[in-house]
C-alpha positions as CSV (number, residue, x, y, z in Angstrom):
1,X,11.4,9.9,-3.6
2,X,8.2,11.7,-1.7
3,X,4.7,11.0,-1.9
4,X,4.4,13.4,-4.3
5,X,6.8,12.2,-6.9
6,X,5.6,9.0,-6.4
7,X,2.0,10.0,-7.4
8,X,3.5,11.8,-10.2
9,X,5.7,9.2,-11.3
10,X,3.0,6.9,-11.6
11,X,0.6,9.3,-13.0
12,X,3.3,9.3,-15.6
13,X,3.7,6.1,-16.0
14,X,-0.2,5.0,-16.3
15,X,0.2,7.7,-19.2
16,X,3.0,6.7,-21.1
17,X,2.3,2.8,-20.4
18,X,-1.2,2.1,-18.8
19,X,-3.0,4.2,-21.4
20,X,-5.3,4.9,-18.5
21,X,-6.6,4.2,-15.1
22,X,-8.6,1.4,-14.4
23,X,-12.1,2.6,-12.9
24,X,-11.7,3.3,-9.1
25,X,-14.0,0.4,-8.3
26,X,-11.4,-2.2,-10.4
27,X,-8.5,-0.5,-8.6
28,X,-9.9,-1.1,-4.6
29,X,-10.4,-4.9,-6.2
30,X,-6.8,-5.4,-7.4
31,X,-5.7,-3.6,-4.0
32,X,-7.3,-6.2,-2.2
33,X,-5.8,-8.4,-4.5
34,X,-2.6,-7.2,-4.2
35,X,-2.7,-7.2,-0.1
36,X,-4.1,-11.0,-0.3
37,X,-0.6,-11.7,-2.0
38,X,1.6,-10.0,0.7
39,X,-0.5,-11.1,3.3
40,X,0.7,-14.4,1.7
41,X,4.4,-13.8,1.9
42,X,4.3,-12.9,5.3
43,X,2.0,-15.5,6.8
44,X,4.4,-18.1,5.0
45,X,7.9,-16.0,6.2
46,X,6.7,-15.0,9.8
47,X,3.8,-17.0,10.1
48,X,2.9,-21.0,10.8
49,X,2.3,-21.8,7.3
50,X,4.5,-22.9,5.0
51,X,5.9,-22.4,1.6
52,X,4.1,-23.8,-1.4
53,X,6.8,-24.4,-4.4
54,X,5.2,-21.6,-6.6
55,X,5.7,-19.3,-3.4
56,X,8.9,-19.8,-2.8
57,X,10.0,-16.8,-5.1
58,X,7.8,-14.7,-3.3
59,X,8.8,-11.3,-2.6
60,X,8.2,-9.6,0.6
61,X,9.1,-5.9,-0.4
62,X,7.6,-6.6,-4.2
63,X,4.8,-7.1,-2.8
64,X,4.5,-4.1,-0.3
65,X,5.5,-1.9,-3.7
66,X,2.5,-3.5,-5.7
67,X,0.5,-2.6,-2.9
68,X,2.0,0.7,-2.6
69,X,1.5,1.3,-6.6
70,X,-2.5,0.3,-6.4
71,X,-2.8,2.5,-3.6
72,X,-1.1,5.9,-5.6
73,X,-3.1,4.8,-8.4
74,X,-6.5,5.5,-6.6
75,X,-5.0,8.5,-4.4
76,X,-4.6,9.9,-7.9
77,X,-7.7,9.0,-9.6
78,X,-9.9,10.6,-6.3
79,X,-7.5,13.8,-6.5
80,X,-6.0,13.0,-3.2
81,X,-3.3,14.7,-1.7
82,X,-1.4,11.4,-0.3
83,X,0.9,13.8,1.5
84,X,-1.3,15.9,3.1
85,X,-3.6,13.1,3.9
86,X,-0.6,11.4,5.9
87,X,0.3,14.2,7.9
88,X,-3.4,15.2,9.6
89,X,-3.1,11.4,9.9
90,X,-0.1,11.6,12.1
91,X,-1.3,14.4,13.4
92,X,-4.6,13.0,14.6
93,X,-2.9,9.7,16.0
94,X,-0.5,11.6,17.7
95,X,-3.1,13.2,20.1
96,X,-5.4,10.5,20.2
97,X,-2.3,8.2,21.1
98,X,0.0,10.3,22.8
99,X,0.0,8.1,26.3
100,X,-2.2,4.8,25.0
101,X,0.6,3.0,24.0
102,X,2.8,3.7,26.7
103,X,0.4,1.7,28.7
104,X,0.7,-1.2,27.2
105,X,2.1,-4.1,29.3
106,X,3.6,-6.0,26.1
């Protein structure tokens, strides 16, 4: 699937089963909410803390696609291009960046 079928799938989808969007200011909310949770999974799976018993089901990749879904949701409610926007993104970190890794030590 590309970036754009994705933000037409979900536009769909909101459509046929969300009725509508949430406001854009509700959306960045549950984003953060939604990062909160996989920051969760991942300080608990690669991290020093450890699994509570209603965490256990967590899923890692669930929760990237929440993420993921909150993030299309506001990409389409602002009329964002989320393709476009990704590749001057690449772009511009690509000549930013082009040697600052490399000099890394680690």
């Amino acid at each position: 699937m590309t970036i754009k079928n994705a933000q037409l799938t979900i536009d769909k989808w909101i459509k046929q089963h969300g009725v509508r969007y949430f406001n854009e200011l509700t959306n960045m909310a549950l984003l953060t909410e939604e990062v909160g949770e996989m920051a969760r999974v991942i300080a608990r799976t690669y991290g020093e803390q450890s699994f509570k018993k209603k965490d256990k089901q967590a899923n890692l990749a669930d929760e990237m696609a929440d993420v993921l879904f909150v993030l299309i949701c506001i990409a389409n409610q602002t009329n964002t291009d989320l393709t476009d926007a990704f590749k001057k993104n690449i772009a511009k970190k690509t000549k930013r960046d082009k040697t600052r890794h490399k000099k890394n030590k680690n």
